[in-house]
PDB file of N, CA, C and O in Angstrom:
ATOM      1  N   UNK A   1     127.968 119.182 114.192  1.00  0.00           N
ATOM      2  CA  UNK A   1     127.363 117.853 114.105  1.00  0.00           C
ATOM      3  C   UNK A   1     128.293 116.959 113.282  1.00  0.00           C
ATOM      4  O   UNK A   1     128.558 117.285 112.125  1.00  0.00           O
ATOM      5  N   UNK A   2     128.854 115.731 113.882  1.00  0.00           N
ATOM      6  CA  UNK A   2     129.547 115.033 113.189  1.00  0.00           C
ATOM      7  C   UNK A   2     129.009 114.458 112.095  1.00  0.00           C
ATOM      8  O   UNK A   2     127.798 114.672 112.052  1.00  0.00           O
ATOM      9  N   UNK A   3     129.508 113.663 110.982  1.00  0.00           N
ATOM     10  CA  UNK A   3     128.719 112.727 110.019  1.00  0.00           C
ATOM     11  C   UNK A   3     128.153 111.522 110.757  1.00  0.00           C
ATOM     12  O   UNK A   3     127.114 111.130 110.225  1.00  0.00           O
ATOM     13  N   UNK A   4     128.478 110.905 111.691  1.00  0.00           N
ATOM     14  CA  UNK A   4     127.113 109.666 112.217  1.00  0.00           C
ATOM     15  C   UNK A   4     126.073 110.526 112.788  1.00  0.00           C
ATOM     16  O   UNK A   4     125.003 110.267 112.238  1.00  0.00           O
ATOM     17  N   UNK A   5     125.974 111.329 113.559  1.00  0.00           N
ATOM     18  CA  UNK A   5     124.920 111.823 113.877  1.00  0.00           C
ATOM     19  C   UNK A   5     123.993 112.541 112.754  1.00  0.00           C
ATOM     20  O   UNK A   5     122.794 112.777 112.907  1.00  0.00           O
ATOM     21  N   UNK A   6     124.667 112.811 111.737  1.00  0.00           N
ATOM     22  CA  UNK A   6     123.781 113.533 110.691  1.00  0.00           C
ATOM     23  C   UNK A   6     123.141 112.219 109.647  1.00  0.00           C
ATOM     24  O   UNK A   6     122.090 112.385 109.028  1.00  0.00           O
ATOM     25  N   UNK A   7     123.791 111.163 109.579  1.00  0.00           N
ATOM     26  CA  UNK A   7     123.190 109.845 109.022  1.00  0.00           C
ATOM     27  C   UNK A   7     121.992 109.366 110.410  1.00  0.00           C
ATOM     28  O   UNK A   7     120.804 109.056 110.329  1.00  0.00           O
ATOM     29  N   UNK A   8     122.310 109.404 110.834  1.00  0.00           N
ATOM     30  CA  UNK A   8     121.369 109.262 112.436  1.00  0.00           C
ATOM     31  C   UNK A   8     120.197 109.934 112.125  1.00  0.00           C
ATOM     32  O   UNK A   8     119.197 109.382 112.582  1.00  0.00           O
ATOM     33  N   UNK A   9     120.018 110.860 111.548  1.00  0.00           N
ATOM     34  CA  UNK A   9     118.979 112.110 111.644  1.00  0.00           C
ATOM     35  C   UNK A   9     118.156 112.052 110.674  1.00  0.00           C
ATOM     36  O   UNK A   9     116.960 112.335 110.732  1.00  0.00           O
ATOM     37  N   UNK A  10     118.747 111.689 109.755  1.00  0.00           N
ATOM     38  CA  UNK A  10     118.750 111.401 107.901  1.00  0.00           C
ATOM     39  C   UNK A  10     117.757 110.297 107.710  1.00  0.00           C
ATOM     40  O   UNK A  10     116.736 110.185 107.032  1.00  0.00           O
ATOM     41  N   UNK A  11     118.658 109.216 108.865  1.00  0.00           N
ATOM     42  CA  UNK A  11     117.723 107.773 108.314  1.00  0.00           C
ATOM     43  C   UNK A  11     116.967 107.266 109.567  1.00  0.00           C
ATOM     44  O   UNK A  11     116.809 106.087 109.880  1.00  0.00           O
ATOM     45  N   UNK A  12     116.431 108.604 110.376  1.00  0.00           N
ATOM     46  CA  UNK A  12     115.384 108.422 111.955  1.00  0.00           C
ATOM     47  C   UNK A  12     113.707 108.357 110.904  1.00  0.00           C
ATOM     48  O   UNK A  12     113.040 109.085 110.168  1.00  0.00           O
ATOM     49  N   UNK A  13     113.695 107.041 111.449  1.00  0.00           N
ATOM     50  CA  UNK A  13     112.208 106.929 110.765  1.00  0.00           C
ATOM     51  C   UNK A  13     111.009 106.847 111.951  1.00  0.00           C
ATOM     52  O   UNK A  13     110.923 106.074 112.905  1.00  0.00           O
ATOM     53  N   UNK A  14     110.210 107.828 111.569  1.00  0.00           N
ATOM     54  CA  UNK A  14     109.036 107.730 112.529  1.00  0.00           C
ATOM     55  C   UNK A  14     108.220 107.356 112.435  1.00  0.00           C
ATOM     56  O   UNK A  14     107.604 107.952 111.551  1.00  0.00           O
ATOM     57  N   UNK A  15     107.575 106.445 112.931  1.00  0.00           N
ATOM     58  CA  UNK A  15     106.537 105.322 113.100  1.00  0.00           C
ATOM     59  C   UNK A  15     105.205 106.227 113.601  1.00  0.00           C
ATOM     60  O   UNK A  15     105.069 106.890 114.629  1.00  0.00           O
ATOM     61  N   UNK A  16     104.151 105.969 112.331  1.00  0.00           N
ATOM     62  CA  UNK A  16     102.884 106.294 112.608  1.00  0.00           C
ATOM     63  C   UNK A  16     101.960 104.964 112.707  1.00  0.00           C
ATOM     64  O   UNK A  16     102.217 103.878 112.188  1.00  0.00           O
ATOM     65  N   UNK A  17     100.683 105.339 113.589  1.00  0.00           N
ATOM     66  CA  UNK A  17      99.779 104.361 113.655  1.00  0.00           C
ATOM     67  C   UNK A  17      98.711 105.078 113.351  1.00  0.00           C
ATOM     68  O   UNK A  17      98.615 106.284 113.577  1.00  0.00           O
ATOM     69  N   UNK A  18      97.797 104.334 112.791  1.00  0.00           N
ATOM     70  CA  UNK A  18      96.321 104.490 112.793  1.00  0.00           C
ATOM     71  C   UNK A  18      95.173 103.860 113.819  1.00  0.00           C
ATOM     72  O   UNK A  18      95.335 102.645 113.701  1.00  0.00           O
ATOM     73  N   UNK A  19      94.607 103.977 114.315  1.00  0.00           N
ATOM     74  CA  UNK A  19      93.171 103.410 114.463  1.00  0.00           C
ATOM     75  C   UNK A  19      92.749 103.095 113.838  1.00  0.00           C
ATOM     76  O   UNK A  19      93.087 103.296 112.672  1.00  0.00           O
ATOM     77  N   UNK A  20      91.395 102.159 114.281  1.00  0.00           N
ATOM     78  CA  UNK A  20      90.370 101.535 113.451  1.00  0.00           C
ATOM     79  C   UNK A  20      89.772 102.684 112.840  1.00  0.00           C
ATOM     80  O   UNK A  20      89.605 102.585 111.624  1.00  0.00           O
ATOM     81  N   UNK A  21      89.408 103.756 113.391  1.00  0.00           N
ATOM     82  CA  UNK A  21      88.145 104.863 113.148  1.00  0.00           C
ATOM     83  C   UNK A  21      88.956 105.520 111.909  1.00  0.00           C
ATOM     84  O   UNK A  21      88.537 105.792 110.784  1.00  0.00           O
ATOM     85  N   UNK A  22      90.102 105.672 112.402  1.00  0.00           N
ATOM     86  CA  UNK A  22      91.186 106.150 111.204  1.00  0.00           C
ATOM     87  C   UNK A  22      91.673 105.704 110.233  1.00  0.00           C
ATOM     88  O   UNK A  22      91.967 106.490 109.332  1.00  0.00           O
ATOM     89  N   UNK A  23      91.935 104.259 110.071  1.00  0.00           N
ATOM     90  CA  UNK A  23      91.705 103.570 108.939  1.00  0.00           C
ATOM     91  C   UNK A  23      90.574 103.806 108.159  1.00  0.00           C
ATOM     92  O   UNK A  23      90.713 104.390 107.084  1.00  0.00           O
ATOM     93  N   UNK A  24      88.952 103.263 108.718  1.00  0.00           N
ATOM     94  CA  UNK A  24      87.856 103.240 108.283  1.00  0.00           C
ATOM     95  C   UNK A  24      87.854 104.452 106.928  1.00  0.00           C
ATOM     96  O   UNK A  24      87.678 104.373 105.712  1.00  0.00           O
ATOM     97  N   UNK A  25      88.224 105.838 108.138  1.00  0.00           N
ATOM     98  CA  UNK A  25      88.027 106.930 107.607  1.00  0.00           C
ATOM     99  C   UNK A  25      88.732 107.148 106.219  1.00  0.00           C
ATOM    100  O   UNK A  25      88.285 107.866 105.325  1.00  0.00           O
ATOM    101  N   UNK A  26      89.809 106.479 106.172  1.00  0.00           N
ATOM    102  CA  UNK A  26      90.748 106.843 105.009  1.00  0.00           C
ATOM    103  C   UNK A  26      90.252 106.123 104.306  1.00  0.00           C
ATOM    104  O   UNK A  26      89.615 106.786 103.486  1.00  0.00           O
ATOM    105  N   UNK A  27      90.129 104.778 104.071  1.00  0.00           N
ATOM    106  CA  UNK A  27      89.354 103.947 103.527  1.00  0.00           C
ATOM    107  C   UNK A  27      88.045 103.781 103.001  1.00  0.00           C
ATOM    108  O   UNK A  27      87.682 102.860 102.270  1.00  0.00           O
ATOM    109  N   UNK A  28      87.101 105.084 103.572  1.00  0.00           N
ATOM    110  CA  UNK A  28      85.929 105.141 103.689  1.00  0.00           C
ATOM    111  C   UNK A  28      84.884 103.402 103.390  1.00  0.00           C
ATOM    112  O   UNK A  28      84.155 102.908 102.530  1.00  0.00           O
ATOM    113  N   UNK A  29      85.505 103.024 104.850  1.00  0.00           N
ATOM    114  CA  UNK A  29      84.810 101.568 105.163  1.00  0.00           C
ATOM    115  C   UNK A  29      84.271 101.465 106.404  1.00  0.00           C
ATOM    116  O   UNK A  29      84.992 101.903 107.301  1.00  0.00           O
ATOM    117  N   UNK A  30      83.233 101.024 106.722  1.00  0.00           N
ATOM    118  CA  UNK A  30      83.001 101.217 108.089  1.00  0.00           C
ATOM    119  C   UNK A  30      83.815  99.743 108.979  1.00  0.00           C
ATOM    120  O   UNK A  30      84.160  98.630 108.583  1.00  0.00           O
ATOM    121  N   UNK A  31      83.891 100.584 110.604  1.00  0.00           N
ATOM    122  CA  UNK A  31      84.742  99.783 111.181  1.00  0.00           C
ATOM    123  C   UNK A  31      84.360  98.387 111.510  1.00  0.00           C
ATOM    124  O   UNK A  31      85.207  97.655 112.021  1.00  0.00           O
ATOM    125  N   UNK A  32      82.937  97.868 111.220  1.00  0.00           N
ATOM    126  CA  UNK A  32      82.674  96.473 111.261  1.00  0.00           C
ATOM    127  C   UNK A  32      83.164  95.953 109.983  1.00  0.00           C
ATOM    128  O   UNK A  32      83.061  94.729 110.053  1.00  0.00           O
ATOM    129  N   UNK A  33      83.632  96.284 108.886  1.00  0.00           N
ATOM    130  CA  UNK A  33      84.427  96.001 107.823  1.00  0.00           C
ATOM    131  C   UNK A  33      85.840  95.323 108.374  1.00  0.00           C
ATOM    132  O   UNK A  33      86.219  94.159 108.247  1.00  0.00           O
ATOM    133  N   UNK A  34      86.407  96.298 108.943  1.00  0.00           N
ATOM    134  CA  UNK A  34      87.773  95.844 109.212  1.00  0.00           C
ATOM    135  C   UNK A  34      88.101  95.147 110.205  1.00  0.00           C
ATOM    136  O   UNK A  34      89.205  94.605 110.256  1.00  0.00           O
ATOM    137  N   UNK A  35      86.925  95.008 111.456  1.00  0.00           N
ATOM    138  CA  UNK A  35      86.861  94.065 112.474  1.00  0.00           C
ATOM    139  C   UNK A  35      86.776  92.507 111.420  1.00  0.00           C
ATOM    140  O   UNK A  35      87.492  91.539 111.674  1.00  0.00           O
ATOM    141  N   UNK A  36      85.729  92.525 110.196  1.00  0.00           N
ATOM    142  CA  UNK A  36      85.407  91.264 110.132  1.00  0.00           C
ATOM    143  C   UNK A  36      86.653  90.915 109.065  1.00  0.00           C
ATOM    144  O   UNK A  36      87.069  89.759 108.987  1.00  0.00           O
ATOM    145  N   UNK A  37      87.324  92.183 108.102  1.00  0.00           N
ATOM    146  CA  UNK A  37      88.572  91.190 107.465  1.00  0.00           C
ATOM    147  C   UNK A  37      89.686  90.723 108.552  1.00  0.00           C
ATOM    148  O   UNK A  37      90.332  89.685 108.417  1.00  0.00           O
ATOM    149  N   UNK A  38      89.846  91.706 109.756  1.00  0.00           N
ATOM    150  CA  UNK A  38      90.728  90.982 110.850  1.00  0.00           C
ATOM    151  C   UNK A  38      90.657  89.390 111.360  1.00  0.00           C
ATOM    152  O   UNK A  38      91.527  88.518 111.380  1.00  0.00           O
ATOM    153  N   UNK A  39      89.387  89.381 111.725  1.00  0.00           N
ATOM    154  CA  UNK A  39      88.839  87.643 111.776  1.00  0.00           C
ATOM    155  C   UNK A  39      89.279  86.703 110.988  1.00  0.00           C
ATOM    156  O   UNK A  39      89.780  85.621 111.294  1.00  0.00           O
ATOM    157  N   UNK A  40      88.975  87.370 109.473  1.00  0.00           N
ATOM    158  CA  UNK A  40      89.255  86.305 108.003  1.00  0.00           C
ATOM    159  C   UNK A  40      90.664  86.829 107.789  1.00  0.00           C
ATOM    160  O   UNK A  40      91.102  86.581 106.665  1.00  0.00           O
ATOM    161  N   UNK A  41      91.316  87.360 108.436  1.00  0.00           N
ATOM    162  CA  UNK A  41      93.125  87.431 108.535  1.00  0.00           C
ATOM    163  C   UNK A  41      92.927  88.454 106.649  1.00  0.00           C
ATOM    164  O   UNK A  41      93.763  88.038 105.847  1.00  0.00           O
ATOM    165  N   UNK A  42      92.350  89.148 106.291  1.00  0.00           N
ATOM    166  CA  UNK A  42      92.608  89.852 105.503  1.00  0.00           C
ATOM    167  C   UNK A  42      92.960  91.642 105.788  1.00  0.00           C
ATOM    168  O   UNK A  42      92.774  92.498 106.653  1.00  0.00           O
ATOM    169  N   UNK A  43      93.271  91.566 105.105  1.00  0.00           N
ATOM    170  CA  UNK A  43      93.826  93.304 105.094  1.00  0.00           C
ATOM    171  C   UNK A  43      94.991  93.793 106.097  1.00  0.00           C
ATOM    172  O   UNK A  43      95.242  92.887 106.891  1.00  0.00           O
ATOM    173  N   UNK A  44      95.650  94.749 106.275  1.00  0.00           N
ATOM    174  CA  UNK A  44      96.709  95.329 106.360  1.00  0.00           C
ATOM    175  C   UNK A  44      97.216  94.492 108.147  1.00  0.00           C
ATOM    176  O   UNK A  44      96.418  94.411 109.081  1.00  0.00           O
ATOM    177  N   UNK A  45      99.030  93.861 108.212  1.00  0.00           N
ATOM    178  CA  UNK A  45      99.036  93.775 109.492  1.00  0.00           C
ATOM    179  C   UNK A  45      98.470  94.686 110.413  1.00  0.00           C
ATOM    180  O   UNK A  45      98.341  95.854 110.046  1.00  0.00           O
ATOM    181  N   UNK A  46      98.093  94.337 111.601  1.00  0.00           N
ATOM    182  CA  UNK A  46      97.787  95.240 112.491  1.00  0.00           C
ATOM    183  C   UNK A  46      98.276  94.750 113.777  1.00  0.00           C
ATOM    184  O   UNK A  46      98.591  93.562 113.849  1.00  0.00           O
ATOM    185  N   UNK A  47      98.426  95.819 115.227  1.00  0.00           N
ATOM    186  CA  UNK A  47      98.772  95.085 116.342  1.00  0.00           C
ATOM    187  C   UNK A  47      97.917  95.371 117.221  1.00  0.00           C
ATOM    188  O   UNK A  47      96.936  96.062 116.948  1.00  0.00           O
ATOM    189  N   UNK A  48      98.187  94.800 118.636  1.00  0.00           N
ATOM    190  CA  UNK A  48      96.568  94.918 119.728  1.00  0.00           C
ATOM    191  C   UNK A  48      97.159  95.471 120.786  1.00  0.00           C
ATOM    192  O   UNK A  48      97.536  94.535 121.491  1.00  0.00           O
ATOM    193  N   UNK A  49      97.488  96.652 121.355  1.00  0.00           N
ATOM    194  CA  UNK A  49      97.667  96.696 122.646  1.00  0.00           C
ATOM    195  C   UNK A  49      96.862  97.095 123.541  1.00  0.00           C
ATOM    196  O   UNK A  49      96.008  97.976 123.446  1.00  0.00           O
ATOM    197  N   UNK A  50      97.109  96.496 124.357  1.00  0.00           N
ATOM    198  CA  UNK A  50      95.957  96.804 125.447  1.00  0.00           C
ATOM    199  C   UNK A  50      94.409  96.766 125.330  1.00  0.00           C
ATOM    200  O   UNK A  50      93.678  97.303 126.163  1.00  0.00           O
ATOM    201  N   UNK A  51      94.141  96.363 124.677  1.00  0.00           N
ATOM    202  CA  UNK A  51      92.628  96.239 123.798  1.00  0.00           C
ATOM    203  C   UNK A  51      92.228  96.981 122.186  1.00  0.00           C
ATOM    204  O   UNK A  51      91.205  96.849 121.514  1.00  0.00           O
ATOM    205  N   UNK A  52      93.742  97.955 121.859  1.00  0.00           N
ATOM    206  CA  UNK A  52      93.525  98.677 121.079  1.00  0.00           C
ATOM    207  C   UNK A  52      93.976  98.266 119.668  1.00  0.00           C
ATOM    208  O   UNK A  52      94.803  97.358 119.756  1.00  0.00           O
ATOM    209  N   UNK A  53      93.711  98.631 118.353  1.00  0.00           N
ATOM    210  CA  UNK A  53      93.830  98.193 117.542  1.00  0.00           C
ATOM    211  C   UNK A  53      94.716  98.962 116.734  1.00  0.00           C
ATOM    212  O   UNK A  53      94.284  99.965 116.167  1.00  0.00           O
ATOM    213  N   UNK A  54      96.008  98.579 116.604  1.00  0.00           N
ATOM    214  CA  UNK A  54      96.834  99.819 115.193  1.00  0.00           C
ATOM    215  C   UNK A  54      97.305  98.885 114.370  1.00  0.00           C
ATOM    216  O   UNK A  54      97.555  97.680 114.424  1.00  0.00           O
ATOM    217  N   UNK A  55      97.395 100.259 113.137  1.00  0.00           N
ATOM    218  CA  UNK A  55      97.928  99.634 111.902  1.00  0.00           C
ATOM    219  C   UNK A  55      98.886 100.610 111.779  1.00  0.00           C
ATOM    220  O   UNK A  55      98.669 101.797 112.022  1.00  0.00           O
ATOM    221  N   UNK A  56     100.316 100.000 111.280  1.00  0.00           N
ATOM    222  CA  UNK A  56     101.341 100.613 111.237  1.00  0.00           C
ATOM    223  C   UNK A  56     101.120 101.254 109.805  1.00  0.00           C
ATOM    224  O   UNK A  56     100.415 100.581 109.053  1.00  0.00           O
ATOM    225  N   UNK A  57     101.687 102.630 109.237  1.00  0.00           N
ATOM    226  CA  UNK A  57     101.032 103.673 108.107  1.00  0.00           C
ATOM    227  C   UNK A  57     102.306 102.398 107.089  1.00  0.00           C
ATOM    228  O   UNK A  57     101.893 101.957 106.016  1.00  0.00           O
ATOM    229  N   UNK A  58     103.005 102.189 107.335  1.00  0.00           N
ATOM    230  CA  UNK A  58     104.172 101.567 106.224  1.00  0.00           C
ATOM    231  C   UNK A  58     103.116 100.280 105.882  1.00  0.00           C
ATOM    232  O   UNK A  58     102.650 100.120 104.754  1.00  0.00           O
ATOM    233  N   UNK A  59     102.821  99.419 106.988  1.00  0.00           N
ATOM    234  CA  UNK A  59     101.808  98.186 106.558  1.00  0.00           C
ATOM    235  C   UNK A  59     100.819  98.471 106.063  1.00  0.00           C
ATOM    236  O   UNK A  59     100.291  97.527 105.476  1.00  0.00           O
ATOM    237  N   UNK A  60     100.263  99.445 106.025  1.00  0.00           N
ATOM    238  CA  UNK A  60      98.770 100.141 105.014  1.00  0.00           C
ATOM    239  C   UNK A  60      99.251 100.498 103.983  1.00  0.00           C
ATOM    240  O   UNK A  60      98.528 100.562 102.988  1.00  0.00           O
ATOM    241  N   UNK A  61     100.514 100.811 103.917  1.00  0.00           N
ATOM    242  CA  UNK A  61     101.111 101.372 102.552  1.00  0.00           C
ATOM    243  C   UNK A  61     101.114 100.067 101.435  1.00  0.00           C
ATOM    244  O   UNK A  61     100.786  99.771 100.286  1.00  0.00           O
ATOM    245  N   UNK A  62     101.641  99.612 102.480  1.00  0.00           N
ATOM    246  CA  UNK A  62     101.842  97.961 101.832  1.00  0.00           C
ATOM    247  C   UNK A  62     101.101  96.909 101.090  1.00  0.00           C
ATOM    248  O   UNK A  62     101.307  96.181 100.119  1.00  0.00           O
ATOM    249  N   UNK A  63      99.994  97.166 102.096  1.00  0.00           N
ATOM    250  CA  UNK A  63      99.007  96.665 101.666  1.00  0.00           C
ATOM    251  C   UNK A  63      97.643  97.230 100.566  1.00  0.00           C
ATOM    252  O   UNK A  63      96.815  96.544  99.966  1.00  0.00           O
ATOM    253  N   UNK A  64      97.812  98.698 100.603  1.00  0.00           N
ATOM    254  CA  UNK A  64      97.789  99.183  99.298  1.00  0.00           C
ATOM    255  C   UNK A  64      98.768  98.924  98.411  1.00  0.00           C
ATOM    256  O   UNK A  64      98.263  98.080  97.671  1.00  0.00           O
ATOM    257  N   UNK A  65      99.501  99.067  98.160  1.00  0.00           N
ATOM    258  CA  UNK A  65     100.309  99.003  97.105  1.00  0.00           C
ATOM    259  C   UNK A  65      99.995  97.407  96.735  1.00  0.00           C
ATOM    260  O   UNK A  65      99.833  97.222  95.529  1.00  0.00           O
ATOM    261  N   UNK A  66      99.883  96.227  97.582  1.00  0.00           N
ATOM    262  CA  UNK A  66      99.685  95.164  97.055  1.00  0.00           C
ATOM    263  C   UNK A  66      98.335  94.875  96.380  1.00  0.00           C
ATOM    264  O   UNK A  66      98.074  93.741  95.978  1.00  0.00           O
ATOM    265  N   UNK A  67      97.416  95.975  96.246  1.00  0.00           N
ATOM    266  CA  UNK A  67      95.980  95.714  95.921  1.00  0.00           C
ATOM    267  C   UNK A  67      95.861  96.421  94.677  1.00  0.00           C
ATOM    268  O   UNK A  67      94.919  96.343  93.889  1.00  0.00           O
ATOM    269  N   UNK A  68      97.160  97.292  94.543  1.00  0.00           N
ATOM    270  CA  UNK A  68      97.148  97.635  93.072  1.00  0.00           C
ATOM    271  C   UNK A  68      97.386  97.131  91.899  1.00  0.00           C
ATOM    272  O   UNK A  68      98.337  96.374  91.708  1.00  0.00           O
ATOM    273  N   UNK A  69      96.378  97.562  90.775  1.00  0.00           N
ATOM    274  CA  UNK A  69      96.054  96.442  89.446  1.00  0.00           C
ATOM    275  C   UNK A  69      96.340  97.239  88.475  1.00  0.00           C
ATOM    276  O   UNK A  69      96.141  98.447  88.607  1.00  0.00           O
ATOM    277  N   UNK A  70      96.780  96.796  87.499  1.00  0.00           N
ATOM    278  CA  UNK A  70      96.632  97.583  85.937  1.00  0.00           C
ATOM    279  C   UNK A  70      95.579  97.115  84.968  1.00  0.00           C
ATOM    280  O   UNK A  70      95.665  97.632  83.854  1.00  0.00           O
ATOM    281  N   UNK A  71      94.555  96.206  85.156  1.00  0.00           N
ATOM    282  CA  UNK A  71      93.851  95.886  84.485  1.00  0.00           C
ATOM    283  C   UNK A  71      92.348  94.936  85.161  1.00  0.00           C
ATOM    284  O   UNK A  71      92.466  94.625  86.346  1.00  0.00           O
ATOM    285  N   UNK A  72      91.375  94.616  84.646  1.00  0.00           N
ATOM    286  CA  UNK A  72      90.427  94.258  85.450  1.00  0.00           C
ATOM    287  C   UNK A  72      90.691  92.743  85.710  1.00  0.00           C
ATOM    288  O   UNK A  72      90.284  92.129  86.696  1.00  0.00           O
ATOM    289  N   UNK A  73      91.418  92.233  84.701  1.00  0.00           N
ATOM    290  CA  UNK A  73      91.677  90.716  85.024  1.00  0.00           C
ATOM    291  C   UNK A  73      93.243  90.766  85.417  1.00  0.00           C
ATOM    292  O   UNK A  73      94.037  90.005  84.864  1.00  0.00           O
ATOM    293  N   UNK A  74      93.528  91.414  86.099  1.00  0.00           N
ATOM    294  CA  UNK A  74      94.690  90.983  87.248  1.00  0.00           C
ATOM    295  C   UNK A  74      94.280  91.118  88.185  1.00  0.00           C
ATOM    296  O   UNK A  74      93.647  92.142  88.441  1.00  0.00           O
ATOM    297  N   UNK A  75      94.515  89.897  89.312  1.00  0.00           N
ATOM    298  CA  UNK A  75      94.299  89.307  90.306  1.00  0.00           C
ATOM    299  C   UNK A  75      94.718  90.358  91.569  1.00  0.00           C
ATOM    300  O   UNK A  75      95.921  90.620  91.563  1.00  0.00           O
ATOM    301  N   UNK A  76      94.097  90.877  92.435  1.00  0.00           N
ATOM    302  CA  UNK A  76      94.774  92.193  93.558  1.00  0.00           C
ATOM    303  C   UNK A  76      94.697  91.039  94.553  1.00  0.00           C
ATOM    304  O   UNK A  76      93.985  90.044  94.419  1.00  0.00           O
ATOM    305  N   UNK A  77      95.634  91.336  95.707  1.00  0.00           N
ATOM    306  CA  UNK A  77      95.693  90.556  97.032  1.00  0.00           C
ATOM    307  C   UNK A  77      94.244  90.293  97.425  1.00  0.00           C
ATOM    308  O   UNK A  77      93.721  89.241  97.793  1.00  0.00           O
ATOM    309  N   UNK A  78      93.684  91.604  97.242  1.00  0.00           N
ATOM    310  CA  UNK A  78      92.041  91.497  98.044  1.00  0.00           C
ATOM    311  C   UNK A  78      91.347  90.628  97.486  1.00  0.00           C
ATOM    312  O   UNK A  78      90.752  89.766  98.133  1.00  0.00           O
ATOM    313  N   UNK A  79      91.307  90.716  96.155  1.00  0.00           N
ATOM    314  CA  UNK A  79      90.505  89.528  95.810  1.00  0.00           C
ATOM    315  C   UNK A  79      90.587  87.744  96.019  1.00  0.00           C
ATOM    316  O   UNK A  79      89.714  86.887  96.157  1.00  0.00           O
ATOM    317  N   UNK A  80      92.151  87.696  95.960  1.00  0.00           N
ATOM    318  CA  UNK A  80      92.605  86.519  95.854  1.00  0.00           C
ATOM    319  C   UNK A  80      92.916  85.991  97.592  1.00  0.00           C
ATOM    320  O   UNK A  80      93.678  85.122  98.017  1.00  0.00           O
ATOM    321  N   UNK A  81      92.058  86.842  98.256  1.00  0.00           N
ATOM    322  CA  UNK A  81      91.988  87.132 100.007  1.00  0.00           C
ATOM    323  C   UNK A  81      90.619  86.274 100.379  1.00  0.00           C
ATOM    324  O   UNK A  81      90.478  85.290 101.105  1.00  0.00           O
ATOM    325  N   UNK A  82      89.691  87.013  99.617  1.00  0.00           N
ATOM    326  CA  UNK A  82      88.617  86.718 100.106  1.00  0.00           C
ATOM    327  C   UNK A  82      87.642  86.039  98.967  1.00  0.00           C
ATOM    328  O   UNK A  82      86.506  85.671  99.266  1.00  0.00           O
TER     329      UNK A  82
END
């Protein structure tokens, strides 16, 4: 195996999606939750194909990580969302 193909291999990133049901689940939120922050454009990008709903695992990451606080009066995305 040459060295580009082993950087090739190294930095192959694989793209996970979730579902709604699968979000919910991790989240423990039910899925009329995340239908209605979709509406009010809150919570994690998501895309639509074909009628279906995913959230890419890096944009959930993301969007956790942006909801994280160190204290009760710092402001998290979610709050300052809705």
């Amino acid at each position: 195996m040459d060295s580009c193909q082993l950087i090739r291999k190294k930095t192959k990133m694989e793209l996970v999606h979730f579902n709604q049901k699968q979000l919910a689940a991790r989240w423990h939120l039910s899925e009329a939750c995340l239908e209605r922050w979709r509406s009010e454009g809150i919570g994690p990008k998501f895309m639509k194909l074909k009628g279906c709903v995913l959230y890419g695992q890096v944009d959930i990451e993301a969007y956790e990580e942006s909801c994280l606080a160190t204290s009760t009066k710092t402001p998290t995305a979610q709050a300052s969302a809705g």
